[in-house]
N, C-alpha and C positions, 0 to 999 in steps of 0.2 A: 287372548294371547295366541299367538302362533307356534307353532311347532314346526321344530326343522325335521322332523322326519316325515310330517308326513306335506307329500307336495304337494296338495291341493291346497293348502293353506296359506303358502309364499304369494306372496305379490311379485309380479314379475320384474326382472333384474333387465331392466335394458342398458346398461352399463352410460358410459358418458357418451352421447350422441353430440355429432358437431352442430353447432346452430344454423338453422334453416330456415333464414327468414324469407320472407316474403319478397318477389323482385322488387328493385327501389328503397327497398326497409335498411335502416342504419345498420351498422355491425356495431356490434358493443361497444360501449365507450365512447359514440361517436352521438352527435345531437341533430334531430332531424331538422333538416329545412337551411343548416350552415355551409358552406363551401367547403372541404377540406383546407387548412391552410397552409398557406404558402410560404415558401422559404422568403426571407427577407433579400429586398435586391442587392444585390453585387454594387458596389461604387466602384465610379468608374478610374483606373488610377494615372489616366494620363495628364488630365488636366492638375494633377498636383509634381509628377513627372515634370510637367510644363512650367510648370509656376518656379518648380525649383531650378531647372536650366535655366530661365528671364532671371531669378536673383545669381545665381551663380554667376552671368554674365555680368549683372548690374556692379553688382561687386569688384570684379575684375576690369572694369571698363572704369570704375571710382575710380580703383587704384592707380590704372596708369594712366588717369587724368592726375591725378594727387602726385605720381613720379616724373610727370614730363612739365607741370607745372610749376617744379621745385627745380627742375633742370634748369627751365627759361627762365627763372627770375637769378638763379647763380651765374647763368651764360649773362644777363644782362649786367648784373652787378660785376661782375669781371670786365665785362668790354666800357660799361663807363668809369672805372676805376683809371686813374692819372697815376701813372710811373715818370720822375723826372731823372734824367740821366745828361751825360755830360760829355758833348765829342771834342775831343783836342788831336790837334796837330804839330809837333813837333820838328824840328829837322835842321840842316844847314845851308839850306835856298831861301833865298829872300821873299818868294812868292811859291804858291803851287794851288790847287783847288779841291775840293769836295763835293764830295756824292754820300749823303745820308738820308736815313731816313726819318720820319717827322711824322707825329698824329697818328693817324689808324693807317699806318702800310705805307704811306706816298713819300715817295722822294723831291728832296730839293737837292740845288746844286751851286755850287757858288764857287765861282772862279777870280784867277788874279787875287787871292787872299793872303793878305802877310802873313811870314811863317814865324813867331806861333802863333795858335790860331784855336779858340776855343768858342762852344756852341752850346747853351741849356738850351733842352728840347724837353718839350712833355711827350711823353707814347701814353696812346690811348688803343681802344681795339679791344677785343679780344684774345689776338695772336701779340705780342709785345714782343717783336721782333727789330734790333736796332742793328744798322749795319752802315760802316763808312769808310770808304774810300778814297783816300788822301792818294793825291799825285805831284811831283816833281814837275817843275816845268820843263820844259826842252832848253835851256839854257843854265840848269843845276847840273852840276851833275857831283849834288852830294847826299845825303841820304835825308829818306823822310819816314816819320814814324805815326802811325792810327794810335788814339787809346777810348776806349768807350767804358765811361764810369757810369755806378748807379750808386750816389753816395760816397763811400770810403774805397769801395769795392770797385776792381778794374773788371770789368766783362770780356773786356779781350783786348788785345793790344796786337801790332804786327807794324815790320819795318822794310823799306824797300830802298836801294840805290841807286843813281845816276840819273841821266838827261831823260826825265819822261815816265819815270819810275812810278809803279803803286803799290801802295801800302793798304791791305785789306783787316777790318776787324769788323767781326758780327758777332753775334750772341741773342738771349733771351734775357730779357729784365724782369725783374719779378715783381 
């Protein structure tokens, strides 16, 4: 047994020394001969960056495929859609002529026509615009009257008088 008094008989106190190995030699904890290892790689975040702009597009590029294609088939079914309406001519001359319109937009015309004087038209188009023009002849000189029906319903009606006179009525048919 030792004794603390007297000092030849302690073993010497070299308190905690830092470890000294050998150059090359692991540091604690650590296994000879492995690489240290490495932080896991980084993925890279564009390519998903990218992927989601291409659907974000794709998506928005559906849709106003899916909006313009629902357009075109409403715009078509409107402009092949048949509206029948009804031009008449009224007045107190024996004769006078007309300017209407007929089908998708185009005008006819038809002169020297007894006064009264009535015309079924189909309007086709997309635009169903009906418009007529009734005139006096230059040897009336009494009045002459437009009326444009679509069914029960008068679209517009107008009346003009004397030797030569016109009478305008337009409108939209539905």
């Amino acid at each position: 047994m030792t004794d603390p008094n007297n000092p030849g008989d302690q073993q010497p106190n070299y308190g905690q020394q830092p470890f000294q190995g050998q150059p090359g030699q692991p540091y604690p904890g650590q296994y000879p001969g492995y690489p240290p290892a490495q932080p896991p790689k980084k993925r890279k975040k564009w390519p998903w960056v990218l992927l989601a702009l291409v659907v974000v597009f794709l998506v928005f590029a559906g849709g106003c495929v899916a909006l313009i294609g629902g357009a075109a088939e409403s715009i078509e079914e409107e402009s092949e859609r048949v509206v029948n309406v009804t031009y008449e001519i009224t007045g107190d001359g024996p004769t006078g002529s007309a300017i209407y319109t007929n089908g998708d937009l185009n005008t006819s015309t038809d002169n020297d026509i007894p006064i009264p004087w009535k015309k079924d038209v189909e309007i086709t188009g997309f635009v169903k615009v009906v418009s007529l023009t009734a005139s006096n002849s230059f040897d009336s000189t009494g009045t002459i009257k437009c009326i444009i029906r679509q069914g029960d319903k008068v679209l517009s009606e107008g009346t003009a008088s004397g030797p030569g006179a016109s009478a305008n009525c337009s409108g939209n048919a539905e």
